[in-house]
C-alpha positions in Angstrom: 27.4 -8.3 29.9 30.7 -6.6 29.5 34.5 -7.3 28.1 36.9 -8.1 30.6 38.8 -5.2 29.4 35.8 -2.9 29.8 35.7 -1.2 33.5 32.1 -1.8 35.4 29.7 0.7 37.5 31.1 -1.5 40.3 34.4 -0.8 39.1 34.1 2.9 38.8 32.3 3.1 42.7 34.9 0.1 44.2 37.0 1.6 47.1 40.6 1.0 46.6 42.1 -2.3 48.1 45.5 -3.1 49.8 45.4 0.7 51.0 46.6 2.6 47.3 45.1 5.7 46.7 42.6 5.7 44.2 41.3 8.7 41.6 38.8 10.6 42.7 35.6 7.8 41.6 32.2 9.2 40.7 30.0 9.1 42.9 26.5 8.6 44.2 26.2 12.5 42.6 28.0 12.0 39.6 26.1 8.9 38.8 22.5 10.3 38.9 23.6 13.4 36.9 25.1 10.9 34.1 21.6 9.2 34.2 19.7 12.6 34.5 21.9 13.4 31.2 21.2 10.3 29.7 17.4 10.8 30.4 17.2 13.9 28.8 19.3 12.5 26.0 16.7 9.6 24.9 13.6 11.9 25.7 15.2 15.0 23.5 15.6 11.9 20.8 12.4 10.4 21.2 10.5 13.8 20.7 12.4 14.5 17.5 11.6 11.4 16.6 8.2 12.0 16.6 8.1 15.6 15.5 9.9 13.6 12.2 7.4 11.6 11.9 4.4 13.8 12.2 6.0 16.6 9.8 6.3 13.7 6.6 2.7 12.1 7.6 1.3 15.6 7.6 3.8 16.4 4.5 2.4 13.6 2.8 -1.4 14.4 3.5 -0.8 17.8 2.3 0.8 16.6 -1.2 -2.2 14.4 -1.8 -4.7 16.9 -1.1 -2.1 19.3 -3.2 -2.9 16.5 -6.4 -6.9 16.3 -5.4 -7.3 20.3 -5.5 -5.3 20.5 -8.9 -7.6 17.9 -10.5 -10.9 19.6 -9.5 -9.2 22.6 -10.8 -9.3 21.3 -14.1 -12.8 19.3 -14.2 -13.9 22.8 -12.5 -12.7 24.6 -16.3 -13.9 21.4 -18.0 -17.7 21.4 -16.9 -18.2 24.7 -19.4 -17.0 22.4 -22.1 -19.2 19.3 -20.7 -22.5 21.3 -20.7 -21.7 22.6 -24.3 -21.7 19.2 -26.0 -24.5 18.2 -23.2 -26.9 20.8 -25.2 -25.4 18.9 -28.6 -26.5 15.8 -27.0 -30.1 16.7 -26.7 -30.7 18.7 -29.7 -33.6 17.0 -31.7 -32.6 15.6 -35.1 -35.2 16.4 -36.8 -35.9 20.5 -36.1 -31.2 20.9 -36.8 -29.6 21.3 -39.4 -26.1 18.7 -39.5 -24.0 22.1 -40.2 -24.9 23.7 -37.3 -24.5 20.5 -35.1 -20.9 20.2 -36.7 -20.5 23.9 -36.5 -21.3 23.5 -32.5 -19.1 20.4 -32.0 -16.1 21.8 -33.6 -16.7 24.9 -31.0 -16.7 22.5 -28.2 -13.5 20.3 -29.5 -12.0 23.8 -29.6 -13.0 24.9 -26.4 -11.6 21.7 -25.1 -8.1 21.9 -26.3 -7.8 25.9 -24.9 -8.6 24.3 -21.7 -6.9 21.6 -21.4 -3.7 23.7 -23.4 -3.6 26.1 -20.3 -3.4 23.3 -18.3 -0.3 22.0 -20.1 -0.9 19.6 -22.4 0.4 20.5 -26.0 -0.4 18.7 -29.2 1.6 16.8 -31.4 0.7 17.1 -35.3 4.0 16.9 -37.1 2.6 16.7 -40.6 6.0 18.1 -42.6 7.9 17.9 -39.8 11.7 15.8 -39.7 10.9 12.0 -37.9 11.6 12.0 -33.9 11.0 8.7 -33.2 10.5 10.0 -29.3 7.1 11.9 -29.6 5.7 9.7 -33.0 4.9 6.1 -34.0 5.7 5.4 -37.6 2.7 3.0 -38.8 3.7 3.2 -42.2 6.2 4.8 -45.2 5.1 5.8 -48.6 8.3 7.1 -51.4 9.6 10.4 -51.4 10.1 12.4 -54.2 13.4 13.6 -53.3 16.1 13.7 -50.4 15.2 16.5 -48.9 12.0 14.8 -48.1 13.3 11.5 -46.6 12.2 11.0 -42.6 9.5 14.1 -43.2 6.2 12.9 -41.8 3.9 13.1 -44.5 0.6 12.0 -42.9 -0.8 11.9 -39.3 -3.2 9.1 -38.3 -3.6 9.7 -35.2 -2.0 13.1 -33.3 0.0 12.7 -30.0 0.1 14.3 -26.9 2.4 15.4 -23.9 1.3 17.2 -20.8 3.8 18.9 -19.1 7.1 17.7 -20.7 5.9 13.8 -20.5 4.5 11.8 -23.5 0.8 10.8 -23.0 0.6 9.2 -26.4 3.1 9.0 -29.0 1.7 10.7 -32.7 0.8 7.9 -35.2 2.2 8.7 -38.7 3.1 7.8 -42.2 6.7 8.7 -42.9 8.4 9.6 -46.6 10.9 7.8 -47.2 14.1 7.9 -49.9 14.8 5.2 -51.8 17.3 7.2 -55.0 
């Protein structure tokens, strides 16, 4: 339905009445090449549409196969480490010595942290280091012996961890503490 202000198709095609001259009027010609425009209008939108929606379904396939490949990148470095403590498992009590089983373990814990270091996680061990209430946990204070050592972590319970720029867990510590 249209305004009464608005002109009509009829309007536009109407011959002119009481004999005035009219404008030129568009005709059967200029009608179908408006609607052959038109037509190629909505199918140009529909296809880009669609091309749209295809490129962020496929973009959004390829980012979660981007995530899967990253993570069997790192179990792929990891398995090295896995079949080292594997052998610890299955060592018989009786014939090793508890050195040499400590001795082995510590190899694999180290192994594990190289790997797992390139990969980007960094650990957080602040023993002597100033308070940052953003990458530790304060569990606990015991006395300083001076102001210089006031906020200095004195003890770590448990160590933290970030990977890539974001805390995984935040270090659990004892923190010195001034009281003059």
């Amino acid at each position: 339905m249209t305004a009464p202000d608005q002109p009509t198709t009829d309007d536009l095609t109407a011959t002119p009445q009481d004999g005035a001259t009219a404008a030129p009027t568009a005709g059967a010609e200029g009608g179908d090449d408006l609607a052959r425009q038109l037509e190629e209008q909505r199918d140009r939108y529909l296809r880009l549409a669609a091309e749209y929606d295809n490129h962020r379904r496929r973009t959004q396939k390829e980012r979660a196969e981007a995530g899967g490949r990253a993570q069997a990148e790192l179990v792929k470095h990891l398995i090295d480490a896995l079949d080292d403590l594997a052998r610890f498992a299955h060592v018989d009590p009786a014939t090793t010595d508890a050195t040499t089983v400590v001795e082995g373990v510590a190899m694999v814990e180290k192994k594990l942290f190289k790997t797992l270091g390139g990969a980007g996680l960094e650990v957080v061990d602040p023993v002597g280091q100033p308070f940052d209430p953003s990458l530790h946990e304060a569990v606990s204070t015991e006395p300083a012996a001076s102001r210089d050592d006031d906020h200095v972590v004195a003890r770590v319970y448990q160590r933290g961890y970030v990977f890539a720029g974001q805390l995984l867990r935040p270090a659990r510590v004892v923190v010195r503490q001034y009281n003059g």
